[in-house]
N, C-alpha and C positions, 0 to 999 in steps of 0.2 A: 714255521712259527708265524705268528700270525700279531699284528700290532692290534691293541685295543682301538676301538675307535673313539674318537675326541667327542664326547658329549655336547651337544646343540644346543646352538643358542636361539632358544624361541623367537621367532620371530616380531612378537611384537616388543620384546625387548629392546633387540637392535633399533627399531622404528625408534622408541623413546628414546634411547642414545644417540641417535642420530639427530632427531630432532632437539635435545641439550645440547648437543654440539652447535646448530645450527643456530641457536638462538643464544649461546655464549657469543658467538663468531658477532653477528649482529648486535649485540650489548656492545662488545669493546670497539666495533667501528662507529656506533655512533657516541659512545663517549667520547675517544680519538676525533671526531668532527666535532663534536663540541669544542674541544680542549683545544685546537688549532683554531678555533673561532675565535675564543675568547683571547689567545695569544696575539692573533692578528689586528683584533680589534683593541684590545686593550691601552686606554690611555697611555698610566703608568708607563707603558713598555716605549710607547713612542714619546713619552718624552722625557726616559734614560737613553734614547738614541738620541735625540736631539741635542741633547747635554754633552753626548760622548762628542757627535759630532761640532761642537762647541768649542769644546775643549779643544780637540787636536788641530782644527781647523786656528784657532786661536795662540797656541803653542806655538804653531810654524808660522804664523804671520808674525808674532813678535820675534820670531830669530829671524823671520826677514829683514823688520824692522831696524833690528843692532849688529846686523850684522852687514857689513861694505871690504870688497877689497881695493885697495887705494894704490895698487902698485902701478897700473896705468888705465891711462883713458877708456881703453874699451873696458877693463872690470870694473872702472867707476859708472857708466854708463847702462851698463849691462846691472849693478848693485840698484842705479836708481831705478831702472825699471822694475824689479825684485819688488821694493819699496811702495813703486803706485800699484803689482800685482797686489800687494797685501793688506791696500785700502780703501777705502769707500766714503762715497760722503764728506762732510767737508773737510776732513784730514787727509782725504784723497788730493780734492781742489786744493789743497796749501802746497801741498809736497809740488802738484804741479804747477802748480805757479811758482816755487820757489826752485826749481830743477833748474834753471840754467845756474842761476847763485850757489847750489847744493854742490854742482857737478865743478863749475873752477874752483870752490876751496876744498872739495875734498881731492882734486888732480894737486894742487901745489900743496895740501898737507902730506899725502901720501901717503897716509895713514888705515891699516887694514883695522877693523875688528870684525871679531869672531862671537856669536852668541850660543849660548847651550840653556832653555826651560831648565831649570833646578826640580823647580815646583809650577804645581797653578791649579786651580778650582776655579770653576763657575759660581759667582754669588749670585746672578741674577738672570732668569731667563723666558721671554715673553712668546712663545713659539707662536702665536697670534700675531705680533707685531712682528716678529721675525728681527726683537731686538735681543742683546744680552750683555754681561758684564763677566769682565773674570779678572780674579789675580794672579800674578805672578812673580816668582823670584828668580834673576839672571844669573849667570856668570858671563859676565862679557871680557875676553882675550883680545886687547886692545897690541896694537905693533907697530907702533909709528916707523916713517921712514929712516933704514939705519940705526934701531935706538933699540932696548931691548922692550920685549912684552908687559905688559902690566894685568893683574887682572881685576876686575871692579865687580863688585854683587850689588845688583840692584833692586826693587821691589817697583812694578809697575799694576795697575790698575788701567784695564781696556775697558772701551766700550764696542760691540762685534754688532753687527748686522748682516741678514740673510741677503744672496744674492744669489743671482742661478749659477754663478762660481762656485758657492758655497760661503762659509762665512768671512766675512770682511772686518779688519779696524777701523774703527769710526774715531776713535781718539784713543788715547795711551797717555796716560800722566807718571810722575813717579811719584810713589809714596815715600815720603822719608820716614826714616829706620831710628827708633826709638835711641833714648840715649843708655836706656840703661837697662 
């Protein structure tokens, strides 16, 4: 028995399928370079990265900020270095100038708090100046020495600046909490 044989494909056929192939291939690579060009380049993009890094940067510098353990000398010491890590400028200069004062009444209060970001947005952000602003709402778990925990929610308002650390507080106020 004898099998049929498979009917031929012209050869200039195959040439032309080869060559649509070849020139698909070449379309979607240089779309694909396009499309990573414009990703990399893209404003927009780098300054939703900027923001991101705004924020988280921002977030842990203000739980540095509230947060201290007061149970002895080297965690208060160790808390206020925390503190000048998390600031810049002249909130920086205050802290350190005010660190021996900070360090004896926070050893004779004794007192730990604990901080946790609730919330926080970016309202304002200058990636040219390398300034920016954000809110945020705490819970801080306050322990004084011997006493039991408390916890307080607070609302603060930073101001951040870029640094080759990354971002810095430049100031922190609170906002007071509406009455009604």
């Amino acid at each position: 028995m004898t099998l049929p044989t498979p009917p031929t494909v012209p050869a200039a056929v195959r040439g032309a399928v080869a060559w649509a192939v070849a020139a698909a291939i070449v379309v979607f690579c240089a779309f694909a370079g396009w499309s990573y060009r414009q990703a990399r380049t893209d404003e927009s993009l780098a300054y939703a990265k900027a923001r991101d890094a705004v924020l988280a940067d921002g977030r842990q510098n203000i739980v540095r900020l509230n947060s201290i353990d007061g149970t002895d000398a080297q965690h208060v010491q160790a808390g206020l270095r925390q503190w000048l890590d998390a600031t810049t400028g002249p909130l920086h200069d205050e802290m350190a100038r005010t660190n021996a004062k900070s360090d004896t009444s926070l050893q004779q209060a004794g007192t730990s708090a604990r901080c946790t970001v609730t919330d926080a947005a970016v309202t304002e952000l200058d990636t040219r100046s390398g300034t920016a602003r954000l809110i945020a709402t705490v819970q801080v778990a306050v322990t004084p020495r011997g006493g039991a925990p408390t916890t307080d929610r607070k609302r603060f308002e930073a101001g951040l600046a870029r640094t080759s650390g990354g971002w810095r507080l430049t100031a922190i106020n609170a906002v007071p909490v509406g009455a009604g």
